[in-house]
MOPAC internal coordinates of N, CA, C and O (Angstrom, degrees):
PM7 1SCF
backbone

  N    0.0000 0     0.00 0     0.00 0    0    0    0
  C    1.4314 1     0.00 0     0.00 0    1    0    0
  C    1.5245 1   108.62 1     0.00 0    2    1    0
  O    1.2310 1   124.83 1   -57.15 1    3    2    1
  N    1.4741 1   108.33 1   122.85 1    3    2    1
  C    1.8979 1    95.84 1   167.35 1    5    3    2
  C    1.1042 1   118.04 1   -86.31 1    6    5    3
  O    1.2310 1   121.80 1   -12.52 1    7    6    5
  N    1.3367 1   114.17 1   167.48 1    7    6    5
  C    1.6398 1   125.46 1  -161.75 1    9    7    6
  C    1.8166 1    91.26 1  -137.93 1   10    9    7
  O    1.2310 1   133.55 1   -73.45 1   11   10    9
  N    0.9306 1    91.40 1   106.55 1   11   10    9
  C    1.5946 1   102.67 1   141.83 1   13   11   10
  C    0.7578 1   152.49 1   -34.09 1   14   13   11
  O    1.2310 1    99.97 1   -80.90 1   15   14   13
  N    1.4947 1   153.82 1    99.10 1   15   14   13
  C    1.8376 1   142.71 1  -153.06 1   17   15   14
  C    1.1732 1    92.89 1  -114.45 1   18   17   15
  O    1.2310 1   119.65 1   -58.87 1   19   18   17
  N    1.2846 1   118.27 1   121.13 1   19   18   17
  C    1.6269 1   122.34 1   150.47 1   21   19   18
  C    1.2884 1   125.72 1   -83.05 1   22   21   19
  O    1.2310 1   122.14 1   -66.18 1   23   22   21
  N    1.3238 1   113.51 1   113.82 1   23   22   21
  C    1.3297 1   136.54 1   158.24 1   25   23   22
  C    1.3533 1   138.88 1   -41.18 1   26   25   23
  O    1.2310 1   113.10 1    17.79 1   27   26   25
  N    1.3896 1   130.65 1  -162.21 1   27   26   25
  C    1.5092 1   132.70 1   173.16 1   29   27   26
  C    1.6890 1    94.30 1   -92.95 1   30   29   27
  O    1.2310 1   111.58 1   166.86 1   31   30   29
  N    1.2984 1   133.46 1   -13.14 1   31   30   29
  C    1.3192 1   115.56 1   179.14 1   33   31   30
  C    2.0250 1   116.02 1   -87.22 1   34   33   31
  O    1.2310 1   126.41 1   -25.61 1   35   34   33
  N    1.2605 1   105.28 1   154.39 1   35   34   33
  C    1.1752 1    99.56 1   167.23 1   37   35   34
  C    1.5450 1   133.36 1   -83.46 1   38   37   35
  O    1.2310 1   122.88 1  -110.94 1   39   38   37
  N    0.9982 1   112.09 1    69.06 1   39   38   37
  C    1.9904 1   126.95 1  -173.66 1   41   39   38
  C    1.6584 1    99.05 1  -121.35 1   42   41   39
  O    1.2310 1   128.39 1   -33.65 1   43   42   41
  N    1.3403 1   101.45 1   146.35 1   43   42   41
  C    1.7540 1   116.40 1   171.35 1   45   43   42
  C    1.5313 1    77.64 1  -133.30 1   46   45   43
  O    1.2310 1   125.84 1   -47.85 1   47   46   45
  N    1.7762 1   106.39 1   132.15 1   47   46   45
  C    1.3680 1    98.45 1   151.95 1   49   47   46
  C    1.4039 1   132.02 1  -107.20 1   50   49   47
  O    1.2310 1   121.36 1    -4.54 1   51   50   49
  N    1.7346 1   115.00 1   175.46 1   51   50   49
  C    0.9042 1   103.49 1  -160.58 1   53   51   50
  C    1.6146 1   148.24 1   -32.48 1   54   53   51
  O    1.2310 1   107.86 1   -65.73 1   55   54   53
  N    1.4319 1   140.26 1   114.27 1   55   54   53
  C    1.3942 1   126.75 1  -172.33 1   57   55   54
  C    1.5673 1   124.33 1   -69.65 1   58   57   55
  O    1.2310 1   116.34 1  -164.39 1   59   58   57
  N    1.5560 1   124.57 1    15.61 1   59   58   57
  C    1.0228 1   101.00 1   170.85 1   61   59   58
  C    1.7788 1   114.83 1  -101.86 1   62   61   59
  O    1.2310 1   127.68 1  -168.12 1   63   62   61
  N    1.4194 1   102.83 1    11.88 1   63   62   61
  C    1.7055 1   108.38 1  -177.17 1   65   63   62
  C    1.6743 1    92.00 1   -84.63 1   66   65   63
  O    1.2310 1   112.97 1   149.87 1   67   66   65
  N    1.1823 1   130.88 1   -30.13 1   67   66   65
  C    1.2257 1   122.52 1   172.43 1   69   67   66
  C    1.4648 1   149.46 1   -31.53 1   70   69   67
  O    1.2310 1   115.63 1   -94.81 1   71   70   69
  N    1.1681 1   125.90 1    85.19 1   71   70   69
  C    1.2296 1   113.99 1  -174.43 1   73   71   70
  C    1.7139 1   121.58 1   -99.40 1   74   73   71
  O    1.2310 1   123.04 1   -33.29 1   75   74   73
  N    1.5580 1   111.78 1   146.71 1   75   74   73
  C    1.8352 1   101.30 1  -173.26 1   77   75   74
  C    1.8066 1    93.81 1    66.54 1   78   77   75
  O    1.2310 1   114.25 1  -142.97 1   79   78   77
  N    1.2988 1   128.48 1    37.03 1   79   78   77
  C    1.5914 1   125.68 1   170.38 1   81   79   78
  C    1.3137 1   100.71 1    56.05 1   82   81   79
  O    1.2310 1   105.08 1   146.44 1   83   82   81
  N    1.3915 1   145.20 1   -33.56 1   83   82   81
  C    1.4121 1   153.47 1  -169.02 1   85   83   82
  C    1.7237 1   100.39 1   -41.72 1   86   85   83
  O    1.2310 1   112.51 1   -86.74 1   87   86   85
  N    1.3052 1   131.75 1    93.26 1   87   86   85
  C    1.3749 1   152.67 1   171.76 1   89   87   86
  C    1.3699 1   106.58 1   -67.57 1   90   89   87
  O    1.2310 1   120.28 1   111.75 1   91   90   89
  N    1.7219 1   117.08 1   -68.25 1   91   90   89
  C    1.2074 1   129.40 1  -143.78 1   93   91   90
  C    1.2410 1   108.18 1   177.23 1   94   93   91
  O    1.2310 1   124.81 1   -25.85 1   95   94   93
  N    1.5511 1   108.37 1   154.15 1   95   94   93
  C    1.7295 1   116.97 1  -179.63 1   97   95   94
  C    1.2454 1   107.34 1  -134.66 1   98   97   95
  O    1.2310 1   119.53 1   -25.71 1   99   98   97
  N    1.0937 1   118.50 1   154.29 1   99   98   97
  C    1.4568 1   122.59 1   151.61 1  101   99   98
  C    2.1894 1    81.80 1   102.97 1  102  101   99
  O    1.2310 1   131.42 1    12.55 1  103  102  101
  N    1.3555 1    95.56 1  -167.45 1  103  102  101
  C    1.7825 1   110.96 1  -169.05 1  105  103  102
  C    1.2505 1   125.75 1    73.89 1  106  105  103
  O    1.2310 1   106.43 1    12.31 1  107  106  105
  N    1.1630 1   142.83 1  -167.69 1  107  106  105
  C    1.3540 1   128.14 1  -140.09 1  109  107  106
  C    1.5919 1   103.80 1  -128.79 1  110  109  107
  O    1.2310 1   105.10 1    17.28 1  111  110  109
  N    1.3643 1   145.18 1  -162.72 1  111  110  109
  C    1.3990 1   141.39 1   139.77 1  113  111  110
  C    1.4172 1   118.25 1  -118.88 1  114  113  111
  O    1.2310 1   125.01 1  -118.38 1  115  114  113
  N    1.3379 1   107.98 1    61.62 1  115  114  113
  C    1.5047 1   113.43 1   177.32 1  117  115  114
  C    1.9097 1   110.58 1   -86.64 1  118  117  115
  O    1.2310 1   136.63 1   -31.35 1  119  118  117
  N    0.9108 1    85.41 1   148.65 1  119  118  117
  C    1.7492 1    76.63 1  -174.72 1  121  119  118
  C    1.0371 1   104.86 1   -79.23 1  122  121  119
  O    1.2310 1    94.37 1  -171.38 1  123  122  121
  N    1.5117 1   162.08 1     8.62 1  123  122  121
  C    1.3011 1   139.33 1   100.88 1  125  123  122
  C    1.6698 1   128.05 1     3.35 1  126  125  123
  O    1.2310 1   129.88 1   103.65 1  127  126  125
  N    1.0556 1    98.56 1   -76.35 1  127  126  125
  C    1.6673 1   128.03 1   179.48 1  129  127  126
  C    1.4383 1    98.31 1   -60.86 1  130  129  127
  O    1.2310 1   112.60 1   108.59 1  131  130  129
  N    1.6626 1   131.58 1   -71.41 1  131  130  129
  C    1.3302 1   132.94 1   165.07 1  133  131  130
  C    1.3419 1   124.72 1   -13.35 1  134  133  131
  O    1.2310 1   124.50 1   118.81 1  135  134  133
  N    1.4786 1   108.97 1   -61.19 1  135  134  133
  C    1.3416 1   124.92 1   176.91 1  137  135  134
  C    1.8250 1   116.69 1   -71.89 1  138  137  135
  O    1.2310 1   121.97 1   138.68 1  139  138  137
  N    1.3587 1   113.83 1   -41.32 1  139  138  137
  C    1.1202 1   107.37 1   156.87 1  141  139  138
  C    1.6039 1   136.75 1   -53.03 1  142  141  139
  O    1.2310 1   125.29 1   124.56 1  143  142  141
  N    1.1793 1   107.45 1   -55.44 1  143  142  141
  C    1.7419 1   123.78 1   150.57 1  145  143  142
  C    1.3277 1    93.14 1   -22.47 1  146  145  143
  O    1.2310 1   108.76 1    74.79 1  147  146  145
  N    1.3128 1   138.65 1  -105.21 1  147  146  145
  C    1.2632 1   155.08 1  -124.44 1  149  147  146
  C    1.5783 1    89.17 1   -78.33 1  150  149  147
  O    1.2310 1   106.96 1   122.41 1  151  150  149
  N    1.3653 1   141.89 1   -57.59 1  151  150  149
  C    1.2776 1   125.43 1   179.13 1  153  151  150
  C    1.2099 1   112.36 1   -56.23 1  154  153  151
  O    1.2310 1   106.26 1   177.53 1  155  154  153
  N    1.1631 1   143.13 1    -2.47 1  155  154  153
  C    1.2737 1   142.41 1  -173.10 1  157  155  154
  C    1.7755 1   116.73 1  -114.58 1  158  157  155
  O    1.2310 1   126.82 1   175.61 1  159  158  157
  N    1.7836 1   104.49 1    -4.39 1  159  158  157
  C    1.0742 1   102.39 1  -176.96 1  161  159  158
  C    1.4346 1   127.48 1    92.50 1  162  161  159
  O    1.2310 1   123.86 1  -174.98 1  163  162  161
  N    1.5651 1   110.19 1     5.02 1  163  162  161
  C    1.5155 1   116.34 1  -168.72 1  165  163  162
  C    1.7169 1   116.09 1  -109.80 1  166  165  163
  O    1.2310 1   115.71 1     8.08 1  167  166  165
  N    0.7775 1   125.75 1  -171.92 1  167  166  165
  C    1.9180 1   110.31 1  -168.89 1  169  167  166
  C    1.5008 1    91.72 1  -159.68 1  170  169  167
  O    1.2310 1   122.71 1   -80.12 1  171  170  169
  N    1.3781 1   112.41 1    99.88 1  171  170  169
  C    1.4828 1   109.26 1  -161.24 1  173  171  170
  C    1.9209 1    96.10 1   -92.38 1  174  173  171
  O    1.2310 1   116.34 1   -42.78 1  175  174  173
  N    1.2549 1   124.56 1   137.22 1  175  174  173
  C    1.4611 1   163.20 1  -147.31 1  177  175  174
  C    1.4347 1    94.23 1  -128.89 1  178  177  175
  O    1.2310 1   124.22 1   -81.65 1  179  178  177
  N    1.8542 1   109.50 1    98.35 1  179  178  177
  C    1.1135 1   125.84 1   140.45 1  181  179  178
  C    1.7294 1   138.97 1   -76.73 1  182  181  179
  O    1.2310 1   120.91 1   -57.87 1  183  182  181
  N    1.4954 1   115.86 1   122.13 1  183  182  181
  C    1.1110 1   101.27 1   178.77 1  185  183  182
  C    1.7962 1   116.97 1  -145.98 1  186  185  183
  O    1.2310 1   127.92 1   -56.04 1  187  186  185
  N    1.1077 1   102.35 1   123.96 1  187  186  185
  C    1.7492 1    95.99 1  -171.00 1  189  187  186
  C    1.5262 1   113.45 1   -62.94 1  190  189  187
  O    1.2310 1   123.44 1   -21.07 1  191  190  189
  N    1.1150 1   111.02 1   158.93 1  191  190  189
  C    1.8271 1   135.60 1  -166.19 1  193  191  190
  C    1.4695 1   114.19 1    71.90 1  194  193  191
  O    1.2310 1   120.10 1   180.00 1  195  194  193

């Protein structure tokens, strides 16, 4: 399965390559990004380490 790295830009890509919901890793929780997530339908999953 590929995984996605999110960057300094604001892009989620597409969700139907997704498998197990797994979108993307890595990027920030700026409410920029937050709000993008959520217009797009995505539920971004914080987790430390």
């Amino acid at each position: 399965m590929p995984v996605y790295v999110l960057g300094d830009e604001l892009v989620f890509p597409p969700v139907d390559g997704a498998e197990d919901g797994l979108v993307a890793v890595g990027g920030d929780l700026s409410t920029e990004r937050l709000l993008l997530a959520y217009k797009s339908g995505l539920f971004p999953w914080y987790e430390e380490g």
